[in-house]
Each structure stands twice: as C-alpha cells, then as structure tokens.
C-alpha beads as a LAMMPS data file, in Angstrom:
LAMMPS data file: protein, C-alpha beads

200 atoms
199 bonds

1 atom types
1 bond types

-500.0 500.0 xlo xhi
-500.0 500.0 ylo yhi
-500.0 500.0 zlo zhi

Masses

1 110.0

Atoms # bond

1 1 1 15.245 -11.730 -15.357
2 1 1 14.327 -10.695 -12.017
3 1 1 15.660 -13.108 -9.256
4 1 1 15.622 -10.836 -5.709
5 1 1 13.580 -7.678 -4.094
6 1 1 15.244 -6.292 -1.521
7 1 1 15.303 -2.672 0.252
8 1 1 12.534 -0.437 1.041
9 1 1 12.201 3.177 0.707
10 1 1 10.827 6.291 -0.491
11 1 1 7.282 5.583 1.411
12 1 1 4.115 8.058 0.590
13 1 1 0.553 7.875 1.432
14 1 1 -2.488 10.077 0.706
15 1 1 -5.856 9.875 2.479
16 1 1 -8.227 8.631 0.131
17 1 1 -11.939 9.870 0.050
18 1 1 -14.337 8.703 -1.505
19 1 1 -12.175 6.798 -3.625
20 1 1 -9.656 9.685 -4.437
21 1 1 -6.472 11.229 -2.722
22 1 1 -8.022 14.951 -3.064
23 1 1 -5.035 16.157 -1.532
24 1 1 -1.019 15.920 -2.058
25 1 1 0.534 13.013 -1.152
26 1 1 2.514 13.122 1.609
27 1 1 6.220 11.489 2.433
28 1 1 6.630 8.808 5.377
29 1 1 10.058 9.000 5.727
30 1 1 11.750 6.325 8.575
31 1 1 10.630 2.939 6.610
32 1 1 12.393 -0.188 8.302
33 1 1 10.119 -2.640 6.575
34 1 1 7.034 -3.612 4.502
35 1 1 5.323 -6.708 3.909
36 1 1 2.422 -7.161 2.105
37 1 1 0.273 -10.283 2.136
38 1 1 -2.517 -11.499 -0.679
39 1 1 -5.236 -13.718 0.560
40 1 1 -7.422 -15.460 -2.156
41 1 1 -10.087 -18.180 -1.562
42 1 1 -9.370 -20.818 -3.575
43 1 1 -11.077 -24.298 -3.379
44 1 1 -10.898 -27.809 -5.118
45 1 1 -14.019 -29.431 -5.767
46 1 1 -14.008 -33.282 -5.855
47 1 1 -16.190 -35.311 -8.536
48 1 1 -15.940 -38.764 -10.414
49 1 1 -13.464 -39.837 -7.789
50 1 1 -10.261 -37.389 -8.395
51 1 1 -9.801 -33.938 -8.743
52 1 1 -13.033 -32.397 -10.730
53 1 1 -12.888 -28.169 -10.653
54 1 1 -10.187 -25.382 -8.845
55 1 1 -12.598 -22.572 -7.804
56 1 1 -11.288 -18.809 -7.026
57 1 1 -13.174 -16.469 -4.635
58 1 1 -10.797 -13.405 -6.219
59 1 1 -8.898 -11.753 -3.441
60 1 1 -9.888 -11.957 0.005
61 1 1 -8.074 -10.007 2.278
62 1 1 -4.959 -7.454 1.566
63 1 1 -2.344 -6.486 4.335
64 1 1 0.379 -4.242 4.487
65 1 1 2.200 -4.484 7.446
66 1 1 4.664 -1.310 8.066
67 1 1 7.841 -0.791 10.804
68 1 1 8.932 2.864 10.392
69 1 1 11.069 4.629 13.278
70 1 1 8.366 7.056 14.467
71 1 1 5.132 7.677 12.949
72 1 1 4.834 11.874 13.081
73 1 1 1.998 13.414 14.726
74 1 1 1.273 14.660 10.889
75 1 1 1.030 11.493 9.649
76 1 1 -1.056 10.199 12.702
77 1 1 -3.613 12.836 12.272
78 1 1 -4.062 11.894 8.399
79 1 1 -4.037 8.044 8.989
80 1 1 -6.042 7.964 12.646
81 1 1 -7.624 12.011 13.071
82 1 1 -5.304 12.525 16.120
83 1 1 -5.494 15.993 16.956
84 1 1 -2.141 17.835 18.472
85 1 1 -2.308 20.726 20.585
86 1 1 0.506 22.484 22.260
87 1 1 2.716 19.551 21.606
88 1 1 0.333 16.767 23.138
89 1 1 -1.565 14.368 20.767
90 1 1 -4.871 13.724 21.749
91 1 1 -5.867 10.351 21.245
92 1 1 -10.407 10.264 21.948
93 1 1 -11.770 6.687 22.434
94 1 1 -14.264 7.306 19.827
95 1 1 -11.015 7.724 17.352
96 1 1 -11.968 6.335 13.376
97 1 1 -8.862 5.651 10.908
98 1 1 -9.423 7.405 7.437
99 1 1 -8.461 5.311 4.547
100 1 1 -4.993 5.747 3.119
101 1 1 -3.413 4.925 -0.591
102 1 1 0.131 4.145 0.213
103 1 1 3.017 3.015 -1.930
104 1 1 6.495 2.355 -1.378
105 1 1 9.888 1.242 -3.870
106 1 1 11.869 -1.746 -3.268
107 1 1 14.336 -2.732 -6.141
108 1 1 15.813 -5.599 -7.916
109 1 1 19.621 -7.256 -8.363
110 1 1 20.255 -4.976 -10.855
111 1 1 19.228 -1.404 -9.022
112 1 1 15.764 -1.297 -11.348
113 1 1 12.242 0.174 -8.768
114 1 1 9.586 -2.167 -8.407
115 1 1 6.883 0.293 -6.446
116 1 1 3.702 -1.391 -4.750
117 1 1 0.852 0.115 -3.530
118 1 1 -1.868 -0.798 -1.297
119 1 1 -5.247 1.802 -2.479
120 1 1 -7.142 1.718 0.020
121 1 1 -6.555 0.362 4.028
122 1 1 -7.286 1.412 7.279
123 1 1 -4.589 1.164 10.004
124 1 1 -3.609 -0.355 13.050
125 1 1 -2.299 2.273 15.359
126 1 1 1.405 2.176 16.819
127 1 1 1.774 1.344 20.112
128 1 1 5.297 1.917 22.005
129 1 1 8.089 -0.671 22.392
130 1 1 11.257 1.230 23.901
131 1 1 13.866 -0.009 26.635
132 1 1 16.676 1.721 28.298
133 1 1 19.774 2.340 26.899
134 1 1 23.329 0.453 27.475
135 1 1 26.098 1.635 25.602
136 1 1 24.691 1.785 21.733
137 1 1 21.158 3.227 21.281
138 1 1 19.290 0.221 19.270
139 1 1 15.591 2.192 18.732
140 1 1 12.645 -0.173 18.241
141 1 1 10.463 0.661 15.128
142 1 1 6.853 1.189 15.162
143 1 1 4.852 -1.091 13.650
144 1 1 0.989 -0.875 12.287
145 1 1 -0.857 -3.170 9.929
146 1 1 -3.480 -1.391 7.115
147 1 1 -6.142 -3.769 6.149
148 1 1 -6.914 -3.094 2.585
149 1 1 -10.464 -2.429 0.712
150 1 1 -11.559 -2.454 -3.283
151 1 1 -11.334 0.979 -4.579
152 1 1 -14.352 1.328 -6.854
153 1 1 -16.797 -1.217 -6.771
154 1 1 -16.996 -3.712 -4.189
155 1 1 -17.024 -7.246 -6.503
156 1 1 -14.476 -5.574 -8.960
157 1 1 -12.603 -3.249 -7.238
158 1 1 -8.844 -2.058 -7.432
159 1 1 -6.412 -3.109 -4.036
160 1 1 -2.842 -3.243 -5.125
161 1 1 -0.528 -1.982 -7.867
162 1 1 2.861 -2.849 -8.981
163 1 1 5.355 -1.355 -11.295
164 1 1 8.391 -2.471 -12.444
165 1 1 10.946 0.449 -13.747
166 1 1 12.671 -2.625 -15.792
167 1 1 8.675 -2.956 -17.345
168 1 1 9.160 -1.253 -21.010
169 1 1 6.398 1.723 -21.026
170 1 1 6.773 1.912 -16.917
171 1 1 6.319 5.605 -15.480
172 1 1 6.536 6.433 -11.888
173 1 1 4.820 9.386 -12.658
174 1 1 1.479 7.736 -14.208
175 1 1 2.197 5.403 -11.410
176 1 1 1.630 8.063 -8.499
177 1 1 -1.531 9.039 -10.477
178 1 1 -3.087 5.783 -10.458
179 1 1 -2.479 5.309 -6.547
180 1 1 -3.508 9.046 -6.035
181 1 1 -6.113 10.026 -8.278
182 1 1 -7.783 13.467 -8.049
183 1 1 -10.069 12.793 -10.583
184 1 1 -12.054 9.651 -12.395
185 1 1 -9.762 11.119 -15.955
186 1 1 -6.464 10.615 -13.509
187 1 1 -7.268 7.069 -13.566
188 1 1 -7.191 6.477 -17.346
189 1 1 -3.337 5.691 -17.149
190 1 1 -4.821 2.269 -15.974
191 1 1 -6.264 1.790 -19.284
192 1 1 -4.494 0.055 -21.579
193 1 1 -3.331 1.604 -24.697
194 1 1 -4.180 0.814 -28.103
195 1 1 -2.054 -1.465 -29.907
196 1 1 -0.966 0.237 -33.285
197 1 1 -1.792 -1.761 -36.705
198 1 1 0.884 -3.524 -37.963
199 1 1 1.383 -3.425 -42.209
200 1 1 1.051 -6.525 -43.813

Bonds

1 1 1 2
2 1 2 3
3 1 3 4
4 1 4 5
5 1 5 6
6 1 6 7
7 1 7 8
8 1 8 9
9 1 9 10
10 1 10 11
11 1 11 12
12 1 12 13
13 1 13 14
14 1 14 15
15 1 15 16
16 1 16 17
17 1 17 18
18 1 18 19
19 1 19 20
20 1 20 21
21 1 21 22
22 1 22 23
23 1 23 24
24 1 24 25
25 1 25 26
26 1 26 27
27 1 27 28
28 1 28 29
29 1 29 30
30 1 30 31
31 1 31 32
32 1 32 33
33 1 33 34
34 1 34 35
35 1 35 36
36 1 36 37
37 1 37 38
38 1 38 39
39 1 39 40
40 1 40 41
41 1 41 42
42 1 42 43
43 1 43 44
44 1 44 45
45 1 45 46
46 1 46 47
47 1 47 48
48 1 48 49
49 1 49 50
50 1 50 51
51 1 51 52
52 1 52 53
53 1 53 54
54 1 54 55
55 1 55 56
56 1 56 57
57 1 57 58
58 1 58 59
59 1 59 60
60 1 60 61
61 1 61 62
62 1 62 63
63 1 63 64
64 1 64 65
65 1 65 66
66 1 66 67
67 1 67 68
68 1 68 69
69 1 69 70
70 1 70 71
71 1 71 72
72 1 72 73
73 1 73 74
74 1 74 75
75 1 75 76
76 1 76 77
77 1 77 78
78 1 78 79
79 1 79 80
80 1 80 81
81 1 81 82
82 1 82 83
83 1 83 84
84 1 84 85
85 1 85 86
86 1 86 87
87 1 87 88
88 1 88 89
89 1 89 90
90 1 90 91
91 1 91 92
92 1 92 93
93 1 93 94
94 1 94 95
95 1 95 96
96 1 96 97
97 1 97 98
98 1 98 99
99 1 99 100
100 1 100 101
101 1 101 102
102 1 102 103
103 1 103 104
104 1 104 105
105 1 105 106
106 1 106 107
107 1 107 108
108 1 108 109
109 1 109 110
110 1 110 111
111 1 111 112
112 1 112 113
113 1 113 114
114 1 114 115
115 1 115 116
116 1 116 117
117 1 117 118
118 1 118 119
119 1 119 120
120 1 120 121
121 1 121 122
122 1 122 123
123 1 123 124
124 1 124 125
125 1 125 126
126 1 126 127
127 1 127 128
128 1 128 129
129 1 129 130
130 1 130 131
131 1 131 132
132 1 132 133
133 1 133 134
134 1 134 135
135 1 135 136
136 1 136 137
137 1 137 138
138 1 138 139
139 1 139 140
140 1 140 141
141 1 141 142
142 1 142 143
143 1 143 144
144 1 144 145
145 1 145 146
146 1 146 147
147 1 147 148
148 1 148 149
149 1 149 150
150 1 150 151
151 1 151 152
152 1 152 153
153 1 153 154
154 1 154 155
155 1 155 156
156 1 156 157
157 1 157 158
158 1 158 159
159 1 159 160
160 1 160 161
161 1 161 162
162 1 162 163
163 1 163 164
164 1 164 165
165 1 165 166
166 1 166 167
167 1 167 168
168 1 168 169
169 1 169 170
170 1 170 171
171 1 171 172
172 1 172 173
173 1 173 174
174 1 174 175
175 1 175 176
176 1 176 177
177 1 177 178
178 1 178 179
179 1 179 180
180 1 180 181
181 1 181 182
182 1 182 183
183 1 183 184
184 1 184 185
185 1 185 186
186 1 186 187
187 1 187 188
188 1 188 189
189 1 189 190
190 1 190 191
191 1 191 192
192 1 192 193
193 1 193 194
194 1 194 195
195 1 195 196
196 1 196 197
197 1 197 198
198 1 198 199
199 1 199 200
C-alpha cells in the first residue's frame, strides 16, 4: 500500500483549445516543485437540534502551483502569447494567457509513477527573484500558479487526472491521451471498459 509521494519530474503541457491539445505536447523541463490544491464547498445543515444533512457544491476551485528554474521564452509564448524577437520578449499590457493541460510524475516508496494532471488552467506569469552571488550560486526558481477550469461542460466538467503505474490496467500512454486529446474518440480511454461475464 501506498504510504509517501515524493519527487517531481518529467513536466509537459499542451495548449488546450477549445477543449483539445490540437498540437504536440511539449516538455517543461527545470521542475523544482508542484502542488496542487482541491477546493470543494461542502456544508452541514443543522435540523432537529444536531447534525441533520452534509451538502457538496462538487469542486470549487483547482490550483496548481509550479517552481521550475526558468520558464523558456517557448513555453511563455504557449502559456501567456509572449512574442520574441531578436532575443527580446515582448511582454503587451493587453497580454491574455491561453489555457494549458499540464501533467507531471511524482512516485511512490517503492519507485511506482503516480502522474497528475491539471486539464485546463490559465497561469500566473513569473516574475524575477535573483540576488548576487557569494561563493556558491543558489538560483531562485520561478514560480506561477494555473487556476484550473472544467473541460467539457461547465456543471460536469473534467479538471484533474491521476494515474497510478502500481493501478492494474494503468497506461501512461492512454494517460497522455486523456490530458491531450486531439479528438472527442481520443477521449474514450476515459470510458470504462466492459466487465467480461463470468461462467456460472
């Protein structure tokens, strides 16, 4: 049984339109650190003097927050539209984040993958946190927060994923096609499979 997560790697996003990651996903190498918080509404209604009903509101809110050594100029024109010319990033005030699917692997006590993704968040941008140097370099990772959305429809909607490689029937490659669809038929790996008669 699964006691401890720790470790983060092997980061990769895709900008998502319209629901789907048209294009190839794309590596974010540099990954320090990843959290990702749940919100859901919950509350307790009160009635014949004690404890009556436990209402849930479904998921509220969805953060991932990232620290990753530098965040490219090719990753900051997929996740913000910041156009590089001759070396100098351009950022406009008028700058929109697209939406990005992005999933990263952390792993269990005994080396097993469990890989999360976050479908669909726009991001904070990184700002710049450096100081000068005595002796040993010690480099200050970037840090941005994506604020996650339902893929599909609004009420019922898809946020996060998890696999666990230690999950029997677990396939990082059906996994990758879930979090970056091309196509509506790409998402059928989602559906569950049919459970095969059993003699009597």
């Amino acid at each position: 049984m699964t006691k401890v997560k720790f470790g983060v790697s092997q980061a990769e996003y895709g900008v998502v339109v319209d629901d789907f990651v048209p294009e190839e996903s794309k590596k974010l190498p540099g990954m320090t650190s990843a959290q990702l918080e749940l919100t859901a509404d919950i509350k307790a209604l009160a009635a014949d003097d004690g404890p009556y009903v436990t209402l849930s509101g479904g998921i509220t809110e969805a953060k991932l927050t990232l620290e990753n050594y530098d965040i490219n100029s090719d990753a900051q024109k997929d996740f913000y539209g910041v156009e590089t010319v001759n070396g100098i990033s351009m950022y406009k005030k008028n700058l929109a984040p697209n939406d990005i699917a992005l999933m990263f692997r952390t792993k269990d006590e005994a080396g097993k993958g469990i890989w999360f993704a976050l479908l669909k968040a726009k991001y904070t941008m990184p700002g710049v946190d450096t100081k000068t140097v005595d002796g040993t370099p010690d480099p200050t990772a970037d840090k941005i927060e994506g604020t996650g959305a339902p893929r599909g429809d609004s009420d019922t909607g898809l946020m996060v994923l998890v696999g666990r490689e230690s999950d029997s029937g677990f396939s990082l490659a059906k996994f990758k096609q879930a979090v970056f669809p091309k196509t509506a038929e790409d998402l059928s790996v989602l559906e569950a499979s049919p459970t095969t008669p059993t003699g009597n």
